[in-house]
C-alpha positions, -999 to 999 in steps of 0.1 A, spaced: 383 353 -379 400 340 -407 421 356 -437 394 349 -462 366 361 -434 390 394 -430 396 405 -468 357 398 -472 352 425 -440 376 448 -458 360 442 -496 328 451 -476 338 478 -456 358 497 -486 326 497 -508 311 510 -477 332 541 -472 329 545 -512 295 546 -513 288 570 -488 319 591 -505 296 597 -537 265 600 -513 284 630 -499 294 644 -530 263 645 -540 246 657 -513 271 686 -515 267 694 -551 224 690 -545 228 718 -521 250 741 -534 230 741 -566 198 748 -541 218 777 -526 225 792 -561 266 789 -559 283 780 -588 287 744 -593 316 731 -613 296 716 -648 313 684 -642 306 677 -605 266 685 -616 272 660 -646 287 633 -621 259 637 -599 234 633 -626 253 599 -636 250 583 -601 225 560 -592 202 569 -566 202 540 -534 168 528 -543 176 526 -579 165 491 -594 202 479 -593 207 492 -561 174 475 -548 188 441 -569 226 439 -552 208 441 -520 184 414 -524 216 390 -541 238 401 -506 207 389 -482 202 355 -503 239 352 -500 240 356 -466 212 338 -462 227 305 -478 260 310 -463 242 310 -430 226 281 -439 253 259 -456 259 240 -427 226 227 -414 218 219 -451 247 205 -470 235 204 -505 257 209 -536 230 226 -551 229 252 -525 266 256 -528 267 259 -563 238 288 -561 258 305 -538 290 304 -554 266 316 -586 252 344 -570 283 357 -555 299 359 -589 272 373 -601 273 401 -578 307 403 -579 305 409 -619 280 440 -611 307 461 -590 
């Protein structure tokens, strides 16, 4: 694997770990308010600002990963420059969303 191909692993794998970090932390605060325990105002407010995983954007970065994937899978059986260029496009798009 190389450098570029690791540091893209690691991007990939941090957001990972962050995401399910706020999936927790809300999971936690969604219960304790169900169980009646006080809940500090702003954890309940941070909650209430996340966006759920089915949320449009969520559904949207999803969709730009796959046709990323998609075309870097298939960059070498079809070497087009407009492929390349769409790829590039929609990575820094994506990138540019996080």
């Amino acid at each position: 694997m190389t450098g570029g191909k690791k540091e893209e692993l690691i991007k990939t794998i941090s957001k990972s770990v962050k995401e399910l970090h706020r999936d927790i932390d809300m999971h936690y605060c969604l219960i304790a308010s169900a169980l009646k325990e006080k809940v500090a105002h702003d954890d309940l407010e941070r909650v209430m600002n996340l966006s759920p995983p089915y949320s449009r954007e969520a559904v949207l970065k999803r969709a730009l990963k796959e046709a990323i994937d998609v075309l870097e899978e298939s960059r070498k059986a079809f070497k087009s420059k407009r492929l390349e260029v769409l790829r590039k496009r929609l990575t820094q798009v994506l990138m540019d969303m996080e």
